[in-house]
C-alpha positions as CSV (number, residue, x, y, z in Angstrom):
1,X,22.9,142.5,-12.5
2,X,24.2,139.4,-13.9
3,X,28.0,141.3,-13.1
4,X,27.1,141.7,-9.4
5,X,25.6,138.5,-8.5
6,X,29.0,136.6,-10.2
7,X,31.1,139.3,-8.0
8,X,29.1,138.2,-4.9
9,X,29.0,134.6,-5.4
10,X,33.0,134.7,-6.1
11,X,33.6,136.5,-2.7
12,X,30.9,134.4,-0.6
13,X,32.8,131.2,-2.2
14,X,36.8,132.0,-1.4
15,X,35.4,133.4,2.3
16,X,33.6,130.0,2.7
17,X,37.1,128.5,1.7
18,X,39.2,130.6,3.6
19,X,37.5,129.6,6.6
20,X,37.4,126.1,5.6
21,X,41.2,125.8,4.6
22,X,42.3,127.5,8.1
23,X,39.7,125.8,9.8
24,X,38.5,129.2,11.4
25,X,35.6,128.5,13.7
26,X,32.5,130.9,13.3
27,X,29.2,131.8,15.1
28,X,27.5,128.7,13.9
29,X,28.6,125.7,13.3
30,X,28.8,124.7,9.4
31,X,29.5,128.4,8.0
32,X,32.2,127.6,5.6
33,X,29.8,124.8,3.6
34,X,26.7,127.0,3.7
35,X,29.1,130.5,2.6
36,X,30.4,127.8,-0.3
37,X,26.7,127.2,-1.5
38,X,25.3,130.1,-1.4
39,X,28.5,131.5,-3.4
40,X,28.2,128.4,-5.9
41,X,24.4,129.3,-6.0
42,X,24.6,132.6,-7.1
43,X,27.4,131.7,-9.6
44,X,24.8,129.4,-10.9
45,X,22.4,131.8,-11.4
46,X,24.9,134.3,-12.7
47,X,26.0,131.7,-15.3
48,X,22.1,131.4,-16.8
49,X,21.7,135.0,-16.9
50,X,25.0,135.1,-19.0
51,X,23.6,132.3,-21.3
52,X,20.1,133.7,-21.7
53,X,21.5,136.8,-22.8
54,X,23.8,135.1,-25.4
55,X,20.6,133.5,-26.3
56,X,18.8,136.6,-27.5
């Protein structure tokens, strides 16, 4: 579980970068920042899992 959300948040961050760095326009308008969370977020996430195991 822990694997999958780190491979998630990894490719929701670089697309929110992509689109930022070639200034791609989207659907809506702030999709690059809210792509970048929500790949930073489940990094996060993946990052306590990792420690909590390493904790047991």
């Amino acid at each position: 579980m822990q694997r999958k959300l780190s491979i998630a948040g990894w490719i929701l961050f670089l697309i929110g970068v992509g689109l930022w760095l070639l200034n791609i326009e989207v659907a809506f308008e702030e999709a690059d920042s809210v792509l970048i969370g929500l790949g930073a977020i489940l990094l996060l996430f993946s990052g306590i899992m990792k420690f909590k195991d390493q904790q047991s």
